[in-house]
C-alpha positions in Angstrom: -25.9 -80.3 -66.7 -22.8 -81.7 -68.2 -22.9 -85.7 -68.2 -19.0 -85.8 -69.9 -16.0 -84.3 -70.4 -14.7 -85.1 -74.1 -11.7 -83.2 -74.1 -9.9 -81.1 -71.8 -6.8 -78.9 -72.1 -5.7 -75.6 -70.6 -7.2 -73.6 -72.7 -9.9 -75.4 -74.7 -12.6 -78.2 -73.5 -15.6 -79.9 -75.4 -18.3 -81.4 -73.0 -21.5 -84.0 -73.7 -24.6 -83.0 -72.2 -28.2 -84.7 -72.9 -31.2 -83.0 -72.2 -33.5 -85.3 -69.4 -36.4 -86.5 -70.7 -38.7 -85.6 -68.0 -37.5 -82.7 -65.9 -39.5 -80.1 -64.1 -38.4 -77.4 -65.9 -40.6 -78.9 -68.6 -44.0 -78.3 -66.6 -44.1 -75.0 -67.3 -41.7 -74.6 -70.5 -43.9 -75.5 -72.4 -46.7 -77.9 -71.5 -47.0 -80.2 -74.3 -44.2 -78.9 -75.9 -41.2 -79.0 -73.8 -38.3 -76.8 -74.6 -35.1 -76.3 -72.8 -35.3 -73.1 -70.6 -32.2 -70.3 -73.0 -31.0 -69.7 -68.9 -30.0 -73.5 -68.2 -28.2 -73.4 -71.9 -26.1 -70.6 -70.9 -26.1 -72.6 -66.9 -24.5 -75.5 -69.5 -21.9 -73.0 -71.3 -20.9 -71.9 -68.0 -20.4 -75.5 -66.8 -18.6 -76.2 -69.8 -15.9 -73.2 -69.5 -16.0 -73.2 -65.4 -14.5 -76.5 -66.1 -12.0 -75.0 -68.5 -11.3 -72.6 -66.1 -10.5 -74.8 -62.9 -8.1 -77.2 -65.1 -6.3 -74.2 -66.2 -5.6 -73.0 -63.2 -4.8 -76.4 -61.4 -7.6 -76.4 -59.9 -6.3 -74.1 -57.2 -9.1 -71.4 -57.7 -13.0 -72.0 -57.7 -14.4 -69.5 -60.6 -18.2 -67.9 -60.1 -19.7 -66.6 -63.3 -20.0 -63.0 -62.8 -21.2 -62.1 -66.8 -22.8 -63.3 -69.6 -21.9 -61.0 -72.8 -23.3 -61.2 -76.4 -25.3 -64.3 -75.9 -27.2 -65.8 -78.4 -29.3 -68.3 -78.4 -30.5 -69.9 -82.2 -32.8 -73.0 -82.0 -34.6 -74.2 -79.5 -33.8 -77.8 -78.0 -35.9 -80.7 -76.7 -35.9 -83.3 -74.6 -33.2 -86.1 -75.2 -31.6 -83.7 -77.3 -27.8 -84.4 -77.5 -25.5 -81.1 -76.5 -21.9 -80.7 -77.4 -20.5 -78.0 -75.4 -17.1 -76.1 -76.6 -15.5 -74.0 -74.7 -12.4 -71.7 -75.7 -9.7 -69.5 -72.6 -9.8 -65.9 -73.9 -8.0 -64.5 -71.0 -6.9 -65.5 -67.3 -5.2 -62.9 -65.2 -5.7 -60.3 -62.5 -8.2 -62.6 -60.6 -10.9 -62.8 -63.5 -11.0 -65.6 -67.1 -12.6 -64.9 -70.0 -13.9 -67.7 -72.2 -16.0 -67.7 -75.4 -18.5 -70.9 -75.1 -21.2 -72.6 -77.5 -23.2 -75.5 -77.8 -24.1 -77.3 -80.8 -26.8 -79.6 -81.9 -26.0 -82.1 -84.2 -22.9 -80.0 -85.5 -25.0 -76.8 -86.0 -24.2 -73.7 -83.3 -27.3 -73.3 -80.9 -26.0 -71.0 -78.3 -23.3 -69.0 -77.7 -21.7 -66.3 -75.3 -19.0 -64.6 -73.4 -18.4 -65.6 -70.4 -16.8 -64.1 -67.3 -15.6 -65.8 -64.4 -14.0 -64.3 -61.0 -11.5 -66.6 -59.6 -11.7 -66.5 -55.4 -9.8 -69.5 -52.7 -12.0 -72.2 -52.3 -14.1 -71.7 -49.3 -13.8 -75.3 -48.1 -11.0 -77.9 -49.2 -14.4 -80.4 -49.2 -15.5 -78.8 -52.3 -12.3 -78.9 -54.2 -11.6 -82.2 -53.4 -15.1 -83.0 -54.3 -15.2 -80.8 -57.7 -11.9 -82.8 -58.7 -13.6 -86.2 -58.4 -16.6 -85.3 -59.9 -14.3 -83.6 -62.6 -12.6 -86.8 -63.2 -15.7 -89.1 -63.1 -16.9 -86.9 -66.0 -13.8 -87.4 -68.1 -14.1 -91.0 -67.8 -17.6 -91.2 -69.1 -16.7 -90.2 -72.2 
């Protein structure tokens, strides 16, 4: 979902995404009047502070969403609508992160949540490696 990485610290990242023009999603959501599914807004959130996540732990632990609290989503969004996704660390211990995320449109809040994350070992040294590189191809897009 995420197409770049603004800016990323240890505790704080803001992301770029841009809705695709013609996606499936849109067959059915709505036809003639396509509207971003509210599940692949929070799927964007959670890219957004997954991200977060990984850098602040030196990428040495793979975090799975495991809840969504108190989310909210204001105004629906189109196709080739620009995203900026924020994302802030509310806690990191004890094998689980916290992070509060939103996405705005144009400067004006269009979703936000709670989101939890379990931190586990990375199954396969392939996919860290890989999720590093495509982490840092995202920062340099920006």
């Amino acid at each position: 979902m995420l197409d770049s990485i603004v800016a990323l610290g240890d505790d704080e990242i803001e992301t770029r995404a841009i809705v695709p023009d013609d996606s499936t999603v849109f067959e059915g959501h709505f036809p003639g009047h396509p509207l971003m599914p509210g599940v692949l807004l929070i799927e964007t959130m959670a890219q957004t502070c997954g991200t977060m996540v990984m850098a602040a732990h030196s990428y040495e632990r793979l975090p799975l969403l495991v809840g969504v609290k108190d989310a909210k989503l204001r105004q629906f969004v189109a196709p080739k609508t620009e995203i900026t996704g924020r994302g802030k660390l509310e806690h990191a211990g004890s094998g689980y992160a916290v992070a509060k995320g939103e996405l705005l449109v144009e400067g004006k809040r269009v979703a936000n949540a709670q989101l939890t994350y379990t931190l586990i070992k990375w199954p396969a040294p392939e996919l860290r490696d890989f999720m590093v590189a495509h982490i840092g191809e995202l920062k340099a897009s920006s």
